[in-house]
Residue frames as qw, qx, qy, qz and C-alpha x, y, z in Angstrom:
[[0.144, -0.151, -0.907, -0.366, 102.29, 106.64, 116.11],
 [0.560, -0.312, -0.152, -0.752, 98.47, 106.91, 116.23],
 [0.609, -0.111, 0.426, -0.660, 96.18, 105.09, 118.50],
 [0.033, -0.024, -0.952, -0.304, 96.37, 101.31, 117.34],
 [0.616, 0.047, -0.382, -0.687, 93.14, 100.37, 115.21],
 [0.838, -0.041, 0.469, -0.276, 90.77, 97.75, 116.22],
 [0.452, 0.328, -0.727, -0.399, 92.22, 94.99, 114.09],
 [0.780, -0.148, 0.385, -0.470, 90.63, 91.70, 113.30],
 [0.014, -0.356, 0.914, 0.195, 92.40, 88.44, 113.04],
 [0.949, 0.032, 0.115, -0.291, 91.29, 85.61, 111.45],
 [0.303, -0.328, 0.869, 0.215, 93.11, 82.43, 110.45],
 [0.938, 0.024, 0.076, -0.339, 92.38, 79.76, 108.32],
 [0.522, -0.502, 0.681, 0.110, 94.69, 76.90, 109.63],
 [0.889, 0.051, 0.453, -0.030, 94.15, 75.17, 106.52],
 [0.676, 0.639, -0.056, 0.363, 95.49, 76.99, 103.79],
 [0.724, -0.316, -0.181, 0.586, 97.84, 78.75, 106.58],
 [0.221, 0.412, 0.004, 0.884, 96.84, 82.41, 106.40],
 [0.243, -0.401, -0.417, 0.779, 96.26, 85.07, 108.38],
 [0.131, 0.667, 0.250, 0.689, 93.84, 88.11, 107.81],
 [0.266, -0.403, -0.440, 0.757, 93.90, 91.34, 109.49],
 [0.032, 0.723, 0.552, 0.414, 91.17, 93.61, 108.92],
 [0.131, -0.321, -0.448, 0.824, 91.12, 97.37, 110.83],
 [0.342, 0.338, 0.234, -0.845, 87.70, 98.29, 109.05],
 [0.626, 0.439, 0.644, 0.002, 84.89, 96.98, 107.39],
 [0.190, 0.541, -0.348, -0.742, 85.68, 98.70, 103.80],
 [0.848, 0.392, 0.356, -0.002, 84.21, 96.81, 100.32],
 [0.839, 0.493, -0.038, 0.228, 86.51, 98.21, 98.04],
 [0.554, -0.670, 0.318, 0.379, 90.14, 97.92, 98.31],
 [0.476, 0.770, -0.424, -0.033, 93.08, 98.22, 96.43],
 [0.879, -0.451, 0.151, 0.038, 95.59, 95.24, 97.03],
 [0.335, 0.843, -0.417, 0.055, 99.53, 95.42, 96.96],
 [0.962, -0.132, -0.187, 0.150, 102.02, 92.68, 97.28],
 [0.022, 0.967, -0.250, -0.051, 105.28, 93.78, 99.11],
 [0.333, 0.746, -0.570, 0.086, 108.55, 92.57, 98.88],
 [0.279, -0.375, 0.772, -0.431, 108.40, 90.60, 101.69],
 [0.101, -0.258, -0.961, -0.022, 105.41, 88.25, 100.33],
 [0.031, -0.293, -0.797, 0.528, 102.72, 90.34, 102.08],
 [0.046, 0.538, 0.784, 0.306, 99.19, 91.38, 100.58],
 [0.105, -0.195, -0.234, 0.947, 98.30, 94.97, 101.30],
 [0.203, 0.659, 0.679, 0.251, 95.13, 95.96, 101.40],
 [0.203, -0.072, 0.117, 0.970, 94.33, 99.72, 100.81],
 [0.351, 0.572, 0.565, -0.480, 90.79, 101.31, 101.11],
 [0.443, 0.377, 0.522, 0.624, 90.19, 102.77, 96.94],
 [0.279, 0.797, 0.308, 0.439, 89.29, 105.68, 98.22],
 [0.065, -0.989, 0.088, -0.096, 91.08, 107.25, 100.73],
 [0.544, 0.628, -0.470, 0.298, 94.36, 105.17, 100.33],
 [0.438, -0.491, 0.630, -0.412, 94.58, 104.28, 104.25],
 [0.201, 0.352, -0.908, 0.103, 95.50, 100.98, 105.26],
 [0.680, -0.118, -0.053, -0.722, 92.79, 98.23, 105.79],
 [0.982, -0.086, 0.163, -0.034, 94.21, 94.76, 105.87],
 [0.078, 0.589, -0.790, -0.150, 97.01, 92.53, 105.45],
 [0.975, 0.057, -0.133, -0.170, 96.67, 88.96, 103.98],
 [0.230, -0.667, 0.701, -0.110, 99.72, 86.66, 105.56],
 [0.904, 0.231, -0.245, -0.263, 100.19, 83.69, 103.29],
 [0.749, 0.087, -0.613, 0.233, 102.28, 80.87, 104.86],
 [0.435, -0.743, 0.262, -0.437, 101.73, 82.38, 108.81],
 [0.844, -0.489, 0.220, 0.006, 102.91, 79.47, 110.55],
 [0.894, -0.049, 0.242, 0.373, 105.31, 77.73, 108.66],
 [0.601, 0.469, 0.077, 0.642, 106.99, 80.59, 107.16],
 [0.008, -0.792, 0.141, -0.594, 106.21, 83.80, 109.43],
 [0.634, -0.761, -0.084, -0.107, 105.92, 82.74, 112.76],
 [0.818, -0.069, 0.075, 0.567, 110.01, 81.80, 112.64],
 [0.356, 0.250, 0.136, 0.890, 110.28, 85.46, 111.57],
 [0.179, -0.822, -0.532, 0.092, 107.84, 87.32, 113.95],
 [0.352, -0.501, -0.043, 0.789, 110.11, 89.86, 114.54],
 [0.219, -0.074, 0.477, 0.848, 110.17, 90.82, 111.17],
 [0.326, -0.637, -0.634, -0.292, 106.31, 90.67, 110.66],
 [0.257, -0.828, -0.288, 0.408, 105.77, 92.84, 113.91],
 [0.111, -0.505, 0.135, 0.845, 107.99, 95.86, 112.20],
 [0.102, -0.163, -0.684, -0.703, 106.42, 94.98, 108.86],
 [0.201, -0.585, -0.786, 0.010, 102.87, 95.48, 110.68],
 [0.400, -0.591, -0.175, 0.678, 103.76, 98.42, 112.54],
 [0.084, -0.307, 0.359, 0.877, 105.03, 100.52, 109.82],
 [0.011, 0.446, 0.859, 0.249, 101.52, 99.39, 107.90],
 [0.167, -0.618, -0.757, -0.130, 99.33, 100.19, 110.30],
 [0.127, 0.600, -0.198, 0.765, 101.03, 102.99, 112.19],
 [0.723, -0.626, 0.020, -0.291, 101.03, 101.32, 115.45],
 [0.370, -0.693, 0.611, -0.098, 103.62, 100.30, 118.00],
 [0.375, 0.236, -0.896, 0.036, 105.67, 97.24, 117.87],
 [0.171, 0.037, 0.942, -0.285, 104.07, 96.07, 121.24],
 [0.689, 0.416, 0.286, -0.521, 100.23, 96.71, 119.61],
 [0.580, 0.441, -0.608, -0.316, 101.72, 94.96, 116.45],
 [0.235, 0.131, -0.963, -0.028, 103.19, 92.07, 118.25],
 [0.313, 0.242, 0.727, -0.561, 99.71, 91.64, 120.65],
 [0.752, 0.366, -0.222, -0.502, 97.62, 91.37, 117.15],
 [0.499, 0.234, -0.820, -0.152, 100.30, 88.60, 116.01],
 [0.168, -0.112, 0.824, -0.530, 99.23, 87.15, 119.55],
 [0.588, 0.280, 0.383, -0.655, 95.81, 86.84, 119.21],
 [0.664, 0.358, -0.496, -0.430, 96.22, 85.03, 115.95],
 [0.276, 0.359, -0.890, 0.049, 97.19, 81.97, 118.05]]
């Protein structure tokens, strides 16, 4: 796996999401997966840029595990640089 990306976390505890941002891109392309999660996608060179994470507490955090490998495999960064992002969201 590459060099984990600077990613930035934000919350907003009220509606209970998570964003993760690993570059400052305007347009994106955005893909829901299977799992629920919001992909974002730069529009032009197709690399990974963000993940929206709708119900974070009350639905991921009970499933972190899953979320770290579903991050990982995203961004193309380790489980422990996946699960130390989910960290910082707290």
């Amino acid at each position: 796996m590459n060099k984990a990306p600077q990613i930035k976390v934000s919350y907003d505890d009220i509606a209970d999401v998570l964003y993760l941002t690993s570059a400052r891109i305007v347009h994106t392309k955005n893909r829901e997966d299977e799992a629920g999660l919001v992909l974002r996608y730069d529009l032009e060179t197709h690399k990974p840029v963000g993940v929206t994470i709708v119900d974070y507490k009350e639905y991921w955090i009970p499933r972190k595990q899953h979320l770290v490998e579903r991050l990982s495999t995203f961004f193309g960064i380790t489980k422990e640089d996946a699960t130390r992002v989910i960290r910082s969201a707290h």
